[in-house]
C-alpha positions as CSV (number, residue, x, y, z in Angstrom):
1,X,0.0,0.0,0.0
2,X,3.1,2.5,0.9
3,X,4.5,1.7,-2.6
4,X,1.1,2.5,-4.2
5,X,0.7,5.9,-2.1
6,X,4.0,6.7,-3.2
7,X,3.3,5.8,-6.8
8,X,0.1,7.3,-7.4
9,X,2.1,10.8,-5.4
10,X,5.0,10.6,-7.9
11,X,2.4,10.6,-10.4
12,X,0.7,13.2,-9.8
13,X,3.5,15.4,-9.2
14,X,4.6,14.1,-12.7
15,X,1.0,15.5,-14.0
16,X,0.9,18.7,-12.0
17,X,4.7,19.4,-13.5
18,X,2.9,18.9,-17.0
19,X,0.5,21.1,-16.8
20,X,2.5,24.0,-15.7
21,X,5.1,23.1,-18.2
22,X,1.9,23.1,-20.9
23,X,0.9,26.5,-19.2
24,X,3.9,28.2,-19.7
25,X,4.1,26.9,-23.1
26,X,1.1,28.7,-24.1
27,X,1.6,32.0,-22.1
28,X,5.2,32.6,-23.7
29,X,3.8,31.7,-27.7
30,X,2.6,35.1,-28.1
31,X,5.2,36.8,-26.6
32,X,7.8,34.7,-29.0
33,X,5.4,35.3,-32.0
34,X,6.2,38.7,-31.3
35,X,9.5,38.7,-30.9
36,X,10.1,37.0,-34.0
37,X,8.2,39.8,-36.0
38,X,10.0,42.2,-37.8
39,X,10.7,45.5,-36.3
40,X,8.3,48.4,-38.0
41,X,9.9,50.0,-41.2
42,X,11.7,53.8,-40.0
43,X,10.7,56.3,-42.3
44,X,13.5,58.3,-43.6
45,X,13.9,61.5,-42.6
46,X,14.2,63.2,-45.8
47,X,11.1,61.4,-47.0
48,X,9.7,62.9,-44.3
49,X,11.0,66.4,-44.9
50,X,10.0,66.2,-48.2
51,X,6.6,65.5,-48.0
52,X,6.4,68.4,-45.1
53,X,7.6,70.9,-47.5
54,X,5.3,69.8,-50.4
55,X,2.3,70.1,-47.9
56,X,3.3,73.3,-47.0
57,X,4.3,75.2,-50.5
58,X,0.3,74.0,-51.7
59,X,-1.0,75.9,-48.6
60,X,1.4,78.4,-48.9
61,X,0.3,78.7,-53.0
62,X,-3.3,78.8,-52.3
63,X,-2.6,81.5,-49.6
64,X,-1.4,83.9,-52.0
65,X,-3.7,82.8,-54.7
66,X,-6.7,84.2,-52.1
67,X,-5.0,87.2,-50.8
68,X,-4.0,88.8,-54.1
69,X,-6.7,89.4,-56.2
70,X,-6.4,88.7,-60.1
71,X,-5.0,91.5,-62.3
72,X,-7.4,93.4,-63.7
73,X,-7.2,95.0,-68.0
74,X,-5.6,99.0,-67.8
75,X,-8.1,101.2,-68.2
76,X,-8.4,102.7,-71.8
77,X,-9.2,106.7,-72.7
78,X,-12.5,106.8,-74.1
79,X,-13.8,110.3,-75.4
80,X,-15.8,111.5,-78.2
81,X,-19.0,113.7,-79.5
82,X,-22.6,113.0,-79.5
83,X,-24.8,114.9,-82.3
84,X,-28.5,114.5,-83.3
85,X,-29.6,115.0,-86.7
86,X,-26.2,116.8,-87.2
87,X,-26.1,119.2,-84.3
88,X,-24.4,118.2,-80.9
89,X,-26.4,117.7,-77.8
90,X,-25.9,118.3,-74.6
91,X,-26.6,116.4,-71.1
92,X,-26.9,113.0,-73.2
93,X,-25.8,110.1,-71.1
94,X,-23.7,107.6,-73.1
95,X,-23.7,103.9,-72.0
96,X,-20.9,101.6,-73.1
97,X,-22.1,97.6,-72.2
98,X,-20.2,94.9,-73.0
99,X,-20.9,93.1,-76.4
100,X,-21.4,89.4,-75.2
101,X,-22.2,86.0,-76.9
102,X,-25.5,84.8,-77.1
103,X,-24.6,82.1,-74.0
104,X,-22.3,84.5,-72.2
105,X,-23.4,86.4,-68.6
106,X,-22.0,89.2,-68.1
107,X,-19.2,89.0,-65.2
108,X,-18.2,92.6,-63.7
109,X,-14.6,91.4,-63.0
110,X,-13.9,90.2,-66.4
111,X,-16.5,92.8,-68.6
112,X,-15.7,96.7,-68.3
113,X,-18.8,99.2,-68.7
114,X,-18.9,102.6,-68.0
115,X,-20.6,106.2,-68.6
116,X,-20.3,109.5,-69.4
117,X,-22.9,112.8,-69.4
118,X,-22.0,115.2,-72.9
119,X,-21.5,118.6,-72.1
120,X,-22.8,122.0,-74.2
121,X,-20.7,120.6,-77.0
122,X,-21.7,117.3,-77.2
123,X,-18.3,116.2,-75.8
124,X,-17.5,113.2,-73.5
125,X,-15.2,111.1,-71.7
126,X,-16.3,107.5,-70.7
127,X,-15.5,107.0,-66.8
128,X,-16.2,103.3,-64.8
129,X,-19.2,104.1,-62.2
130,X,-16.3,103.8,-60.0
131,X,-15.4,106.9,-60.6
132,X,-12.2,105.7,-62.5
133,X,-11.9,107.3,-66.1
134,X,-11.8,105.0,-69.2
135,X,-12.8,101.6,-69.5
136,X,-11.3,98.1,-70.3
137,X,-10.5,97.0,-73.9
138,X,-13.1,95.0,-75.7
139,X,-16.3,95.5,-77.7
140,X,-19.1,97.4,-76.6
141,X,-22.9,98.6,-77.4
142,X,-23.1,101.9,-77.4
143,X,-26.6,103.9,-75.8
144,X,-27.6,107.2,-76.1
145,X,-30.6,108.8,-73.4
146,X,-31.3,112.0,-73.4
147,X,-34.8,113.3,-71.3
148,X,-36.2,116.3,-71.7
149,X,-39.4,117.2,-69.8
150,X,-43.1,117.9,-72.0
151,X,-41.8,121.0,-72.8
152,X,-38.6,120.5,-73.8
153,X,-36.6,121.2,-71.1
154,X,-33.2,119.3,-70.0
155,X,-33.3,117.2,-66.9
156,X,-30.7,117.4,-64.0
157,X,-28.3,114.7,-64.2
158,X,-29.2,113.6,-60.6
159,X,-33.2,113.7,-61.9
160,X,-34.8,110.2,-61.9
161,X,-37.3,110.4,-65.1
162,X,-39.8,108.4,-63.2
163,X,-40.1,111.2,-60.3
164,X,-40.6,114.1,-62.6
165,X,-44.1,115.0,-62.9
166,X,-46.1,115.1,-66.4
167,X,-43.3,112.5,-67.9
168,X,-40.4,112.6,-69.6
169,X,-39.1,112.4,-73.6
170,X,-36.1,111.0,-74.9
171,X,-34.6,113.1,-77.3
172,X,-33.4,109.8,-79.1
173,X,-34.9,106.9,-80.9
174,X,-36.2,104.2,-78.3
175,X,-33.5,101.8,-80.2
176,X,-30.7,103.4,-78.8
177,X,-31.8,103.3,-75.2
178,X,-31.0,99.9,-74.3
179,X,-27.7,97.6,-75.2
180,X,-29.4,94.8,-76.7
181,X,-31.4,97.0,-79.1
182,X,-28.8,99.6,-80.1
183,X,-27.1,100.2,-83.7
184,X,-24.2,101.6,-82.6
185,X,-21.3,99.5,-81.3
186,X,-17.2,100.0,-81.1
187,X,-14.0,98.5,-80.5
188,X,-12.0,99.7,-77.6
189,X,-7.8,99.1,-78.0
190,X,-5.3,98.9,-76.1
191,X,-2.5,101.6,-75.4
192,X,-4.5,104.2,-77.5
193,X,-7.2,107.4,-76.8
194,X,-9.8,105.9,-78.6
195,X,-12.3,108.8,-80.2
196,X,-15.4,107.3,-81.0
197,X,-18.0,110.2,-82.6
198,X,-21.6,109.6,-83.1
199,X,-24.7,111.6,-85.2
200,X,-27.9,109.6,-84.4
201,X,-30.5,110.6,-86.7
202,X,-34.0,110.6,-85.7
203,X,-35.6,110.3,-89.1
């Protein structure tokens, strides 16, 4: 029986040793999976650097790009005389509109347009509503308005036609009041005083 005892005790030492030999076996496997990875790539610096410095010129480039605005045509001199039926009129207000495409808007930052008010002689000089004198080169539709009361008397340039009471007559053909109607239409160049004359007939 002492023999058994001692037996089945050897045994089960032998099992118990097992186990924790079959326990540590399985705790250390991850840790040696691990270790037998391979280390994580190292980026190289310059790489690095690079890429940094490419970032930053793009945001540096687009910076710029929306602090400075786009530069804009030189303003061109634009003067001239107004006559109707051969004589010249004053207090005519001359329109210059951009002549555009069929399927083209008109975009203030890319069309010029300006305005001008003849004097006693029929004389003008085209200034942007700005204030600035000329206008940009391009093509334009010309318009001529010039309102009288009904009994013939000039308006004041700062007189709004639709305020004045018994109405208003323009002195010109209704064709020449509004761009897309007009006749009369010029070129504007660059680097030149352009002198564009008109005599608008009314018969």
């Amino acid at each position: 029986m002492a023999k058994n005892k001692q037996a089945t005790s050897e045994a089960g030492k032998r099992i118990s040793e097992w186990v924790k030999s079959q326990a540590a076996n399985k705790s250390a496997a991850p840790i040696t999976s691990v270790a037998n990875e391979p280390p994580p790539a190292k980026l190289n610096p310059k790489i690095l650097w690079g890429v940094l410095a490419a970032i930053g010129g793009v945001a540096i480039i687009g910076l710029i790009a929306f602090m400075i605005p786009l530069s804009q045509p030189t303003m061109q001199t634009v003067r001239g005389t107004v006559m109707l039926n051969g004589k010249p009129i004053s207090n005519c207000k001359v329109g210059f509109f951009p002549e555009l495409k069929e399927s083209e808007a008109f975009n203030p930052d890319r069309h010029g347009f300006g305005f001008a008010l003849t004097d006693s002689s029929g004389n003008y000089a085209i200034q942007h509503p700005q204030g600035e004198a000329g206008i940009w080169p391009g093509k334009y539709k010309v318009t001529f308005v010039a309102w009288v009361t009904n009994k013939g008397d000039p308006l004041p340039p700062e007189t709004k036609p639709s305020e004045v009471e018994g109405g208003v007559i323009n002195l010109f053909p209704d064709d020449y009041e509004a761009p897309s109607t007009t006749t009369e239409s010029v070129k504007v160049e660059k680097g030149i005083v352009n002198v564009f004359s008109f005599d608008i007939k009314t018969k």
